[in-house]
C-alpha positions as CSV (number, residue, x, y, z in Angstrom):
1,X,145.3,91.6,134.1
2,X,148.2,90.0,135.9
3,X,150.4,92.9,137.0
4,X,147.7,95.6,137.2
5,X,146.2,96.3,140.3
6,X,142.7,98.5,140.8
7,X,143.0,101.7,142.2
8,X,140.4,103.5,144.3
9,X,140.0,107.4,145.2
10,X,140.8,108.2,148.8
11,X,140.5,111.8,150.9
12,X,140.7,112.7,154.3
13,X,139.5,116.0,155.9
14,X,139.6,116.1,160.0
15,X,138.0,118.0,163.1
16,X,139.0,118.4,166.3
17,X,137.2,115.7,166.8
18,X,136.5,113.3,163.8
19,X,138.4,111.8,160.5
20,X,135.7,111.6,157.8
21,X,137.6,109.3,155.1
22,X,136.0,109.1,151.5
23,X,136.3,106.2,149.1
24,X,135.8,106.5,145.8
25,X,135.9,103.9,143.2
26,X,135.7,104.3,139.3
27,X,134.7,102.3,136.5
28,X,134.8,102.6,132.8
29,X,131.5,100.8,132.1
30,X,128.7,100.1,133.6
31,X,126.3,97.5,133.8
32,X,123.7,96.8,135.6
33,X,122.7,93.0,134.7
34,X,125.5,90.2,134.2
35,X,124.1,89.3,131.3
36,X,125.8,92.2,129.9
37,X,125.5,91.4,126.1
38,X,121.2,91.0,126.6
39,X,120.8,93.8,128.9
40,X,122.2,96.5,127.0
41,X,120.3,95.5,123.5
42,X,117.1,95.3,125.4
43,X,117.4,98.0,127.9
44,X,119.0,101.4,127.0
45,X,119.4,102.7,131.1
46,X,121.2,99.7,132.1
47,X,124.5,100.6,130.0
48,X,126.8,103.2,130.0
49,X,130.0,104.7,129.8
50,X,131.3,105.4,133.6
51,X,130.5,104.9,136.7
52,X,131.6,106.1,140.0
53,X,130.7,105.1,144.0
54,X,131.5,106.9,147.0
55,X,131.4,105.8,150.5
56,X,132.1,108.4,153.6
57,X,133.0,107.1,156.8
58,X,133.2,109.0,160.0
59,X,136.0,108.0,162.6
60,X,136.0,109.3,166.2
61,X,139.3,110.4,167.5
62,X,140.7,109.3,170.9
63,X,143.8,107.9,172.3
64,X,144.6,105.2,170.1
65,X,144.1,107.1,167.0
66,X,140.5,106.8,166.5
67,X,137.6,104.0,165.9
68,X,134.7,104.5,163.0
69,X,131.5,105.0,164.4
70,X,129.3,105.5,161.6
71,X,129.1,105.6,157.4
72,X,127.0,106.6,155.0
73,X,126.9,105.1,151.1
74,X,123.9,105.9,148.4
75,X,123.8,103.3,146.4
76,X,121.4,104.1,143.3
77,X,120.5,107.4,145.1
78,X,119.4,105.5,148.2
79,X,120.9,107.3,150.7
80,X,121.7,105.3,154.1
81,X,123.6,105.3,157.3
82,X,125.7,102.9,158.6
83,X,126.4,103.1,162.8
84,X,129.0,101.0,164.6
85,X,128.0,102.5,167.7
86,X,124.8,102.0,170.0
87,X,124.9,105.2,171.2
88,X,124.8,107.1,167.9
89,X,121.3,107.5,167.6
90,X,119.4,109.2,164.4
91,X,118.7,113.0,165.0
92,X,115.6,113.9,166.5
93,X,115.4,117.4,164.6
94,X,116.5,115.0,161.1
95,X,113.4,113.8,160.3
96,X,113.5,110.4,158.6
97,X,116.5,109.1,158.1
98,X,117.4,105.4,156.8
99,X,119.7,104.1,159.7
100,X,121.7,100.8,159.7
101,X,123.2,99.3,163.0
102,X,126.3,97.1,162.5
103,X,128.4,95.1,164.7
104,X,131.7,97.8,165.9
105,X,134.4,95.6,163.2
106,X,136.8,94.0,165.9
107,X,139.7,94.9,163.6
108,X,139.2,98.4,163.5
109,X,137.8,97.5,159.0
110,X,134.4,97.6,157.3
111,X,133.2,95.3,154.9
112,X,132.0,96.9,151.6
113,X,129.6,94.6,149.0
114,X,130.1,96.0,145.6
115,X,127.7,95.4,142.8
116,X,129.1,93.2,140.0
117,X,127.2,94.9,137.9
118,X,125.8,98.3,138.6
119,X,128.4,99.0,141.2
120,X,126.6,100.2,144.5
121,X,128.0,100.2,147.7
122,X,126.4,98.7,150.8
123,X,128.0,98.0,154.1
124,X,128.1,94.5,155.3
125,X,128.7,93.0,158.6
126,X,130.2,90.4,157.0
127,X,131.0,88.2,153.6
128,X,127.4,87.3,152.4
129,X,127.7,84.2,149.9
130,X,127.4,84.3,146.5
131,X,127.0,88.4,147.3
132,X,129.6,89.4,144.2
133,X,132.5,91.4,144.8
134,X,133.5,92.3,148.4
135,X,136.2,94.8,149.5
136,X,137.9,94.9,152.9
137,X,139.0,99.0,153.8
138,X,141.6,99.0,156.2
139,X,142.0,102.5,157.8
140,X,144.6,102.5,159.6
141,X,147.7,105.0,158.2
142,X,149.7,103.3,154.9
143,X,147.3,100.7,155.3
144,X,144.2,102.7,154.3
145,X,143.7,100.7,150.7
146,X,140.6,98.2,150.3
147,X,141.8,94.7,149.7
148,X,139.8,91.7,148.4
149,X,139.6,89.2,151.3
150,X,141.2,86.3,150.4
151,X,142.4,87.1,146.8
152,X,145.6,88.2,147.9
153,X,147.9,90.1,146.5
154,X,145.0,92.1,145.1
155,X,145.4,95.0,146.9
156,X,144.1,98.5,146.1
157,X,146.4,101.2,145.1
158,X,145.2,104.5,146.3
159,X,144.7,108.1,144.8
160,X,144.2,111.3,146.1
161,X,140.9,113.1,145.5
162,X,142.3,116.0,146.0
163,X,145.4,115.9,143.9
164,X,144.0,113.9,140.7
165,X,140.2,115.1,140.6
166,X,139.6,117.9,142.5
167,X,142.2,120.6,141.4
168,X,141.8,120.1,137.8
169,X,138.0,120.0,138.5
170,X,138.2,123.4,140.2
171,X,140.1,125.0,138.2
172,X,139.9,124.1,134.5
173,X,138.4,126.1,131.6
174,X,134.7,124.7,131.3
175,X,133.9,126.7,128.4
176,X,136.7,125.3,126.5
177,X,134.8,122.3,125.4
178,X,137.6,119.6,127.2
179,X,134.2,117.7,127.2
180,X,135.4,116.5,130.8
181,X,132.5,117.9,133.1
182,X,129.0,118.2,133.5
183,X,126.0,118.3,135.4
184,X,127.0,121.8,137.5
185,X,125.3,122.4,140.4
186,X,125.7,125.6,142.9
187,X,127.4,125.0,146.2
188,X,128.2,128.0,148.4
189,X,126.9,130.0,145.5
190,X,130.1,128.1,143.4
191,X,129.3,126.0,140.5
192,X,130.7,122.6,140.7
193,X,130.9,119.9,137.9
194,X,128.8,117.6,138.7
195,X,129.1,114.3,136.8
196,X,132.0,113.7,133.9
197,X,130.7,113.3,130.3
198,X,129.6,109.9,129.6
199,X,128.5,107.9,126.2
200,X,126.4,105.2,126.0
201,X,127.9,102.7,123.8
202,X,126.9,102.6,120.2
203,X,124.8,99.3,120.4
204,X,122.2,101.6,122.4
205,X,122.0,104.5,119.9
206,X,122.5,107.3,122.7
207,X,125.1,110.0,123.0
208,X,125.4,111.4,126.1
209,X,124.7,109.9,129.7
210,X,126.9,111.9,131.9
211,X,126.1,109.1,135.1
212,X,129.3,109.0,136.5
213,X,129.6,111.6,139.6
214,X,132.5,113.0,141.3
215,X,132.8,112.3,144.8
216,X,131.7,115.5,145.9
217,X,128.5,115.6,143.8
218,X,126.8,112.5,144.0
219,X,123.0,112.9,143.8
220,X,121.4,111.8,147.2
221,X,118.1,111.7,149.0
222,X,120.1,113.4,151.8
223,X,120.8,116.5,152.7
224,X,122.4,118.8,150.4
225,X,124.1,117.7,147.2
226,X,128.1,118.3,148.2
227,X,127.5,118.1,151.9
228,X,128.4,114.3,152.7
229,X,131.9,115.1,150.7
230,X,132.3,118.8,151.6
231,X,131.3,119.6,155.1
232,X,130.8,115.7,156.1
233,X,130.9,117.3,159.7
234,X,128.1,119.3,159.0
235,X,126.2,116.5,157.3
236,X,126.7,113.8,159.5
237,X,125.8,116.0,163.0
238,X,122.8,117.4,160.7
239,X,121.3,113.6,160.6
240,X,123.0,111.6,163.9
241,X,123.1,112.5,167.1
242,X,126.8,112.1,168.9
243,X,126.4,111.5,173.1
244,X,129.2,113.5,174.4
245,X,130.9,115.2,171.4
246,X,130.2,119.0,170.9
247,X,127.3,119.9,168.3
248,X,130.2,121.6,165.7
249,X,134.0,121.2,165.7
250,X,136.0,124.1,163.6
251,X,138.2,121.8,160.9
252,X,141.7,121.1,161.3
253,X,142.3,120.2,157.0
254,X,139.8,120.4,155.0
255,X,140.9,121.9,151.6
256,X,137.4,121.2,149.8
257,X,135.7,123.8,151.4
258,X,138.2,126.2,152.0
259,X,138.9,126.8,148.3
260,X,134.9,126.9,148.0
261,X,134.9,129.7,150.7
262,X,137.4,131.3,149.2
263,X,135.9,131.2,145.5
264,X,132.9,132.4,146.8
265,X,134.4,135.4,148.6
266,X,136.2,136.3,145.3
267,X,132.6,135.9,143.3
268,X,131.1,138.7,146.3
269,X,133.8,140.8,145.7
270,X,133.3,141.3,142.3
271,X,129.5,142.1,142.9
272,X,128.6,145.5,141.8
């Protein structure tokens, strides 16, 4: 619609050493065939109500500001790495890990290839033809909104994860039947919603398919469910190795997984 730009979901948390920058992007349907009309009369998992992908990059600091060095997406619960950087190398004490290596982007951006259809992100070293929608990131301060290459002025707006999902996430009434959340799962001995409530359209016959995961909560094949979002720091130096870069750095903002701590703390307390 002319007028109406997307928007994607954006959050930063930082180390002394590292930016790890989430993207999320949200849709209101979801289908996994083009031939939308077909697909979802023939095949009742290829159609429902929201979706939602997530992409985490990590960025190593240094004097310019920083440069990305690796990534990690899951698209369809395939969880894989992305590295920029010949001397990140997969960690030995990791096991098997699905590893990437991409070209360092000269421009300091990362080229994402979007699903038309069922939405998942991969990583791309470049604009494959014919490969559906493509999204530019640009990560550099204001300028941190994915743009459509070429389709200008189609730019992204952006919103905080943490100011327009997270906080009313955290804190609402789940037992009031909102409807909103579902699909907890314990982190830190918290429960977190996992997925929002979904409905598969009426043409299928189904009533619920909550699909559509929050950023932090997106089921992977990879470590543990919340880490990638939560403690990226933890989950990225859990699976890649770093040459030169201390095994843990203490986090400078991360907001996630101090309110987690500090929910958890209040749970203990009220222990018998």
């Amino acid at each position: 619609m002319d007028g109406i730009n997307p928007q994607a979901y954006q959050q930063v948390v930082e180390t002394d050493t590292h930016y790890y920058v989430t993207y999320s992007l949200f849709y209101p349907r979801d289908y996994e065939s083009a031939r939308q009309d077909i697909k979802c009369s023939i095949d009742r998992n290829a159609c429902h109500e929201n979706d939602m992908e997530t992409v985490v990059l990590a960025i190593e600091k240094n004097a310019d500001g920083g440069k990305i060095i690796a990534a990690f997406a899951s698209p369809h619960g395939k969880g894989t790495f992305y590295v920029f950087d010949d001397a990140v190398q997969v960690n030995p004490a990791a096991g098997h890990v699905e590893i990437v290596h991409l070209p360092a982007p000269a421009d300091g951006r990362i080229m994402l290839r979007v699903e038309a259809g069922g939405h998942g992100i991969e990583i791309v070293g470049e604009v494959p033809d014919g490969a559906g929608d493509i999204l530019m990131l640009k990560l550099q301060g204001a300028d941190a909104a994915p743009v459509i290459p070429g389709v200008a002025p189609w730019e992204y707006g952006m919103r905080g994860i943490y100011e327009d999902l997270w906080l009313d996430a955290l804190f609402a009434d789940w037992g009031s039947g909102n409807g909103r959340y579902a699909d907890f799962f314990p982190y830190l001995g918290v429960n977190l919603p996992g997925a929002m409530r979904g409905d598969k359209p009426a043409e299928v016959g189904w009533a619920f398919d909550d699909k559509a995961h929050w950023p932090w909560a997106h089921k992977r094949d990879v470590g543990e469910r919340g880490d990638p979002f939560i403690d990226p720091d933890r989950f990225f130096r859990a699976n890649l190795a770093f040459p030169g870069i201390p095994p843990e750095s203490p986090y400078v903002w991360n907001p996630f997984l101090q309110a987690i701590e500090q929910a958890a703390e209040q749970l203990d307390a009220q222990q018998p």
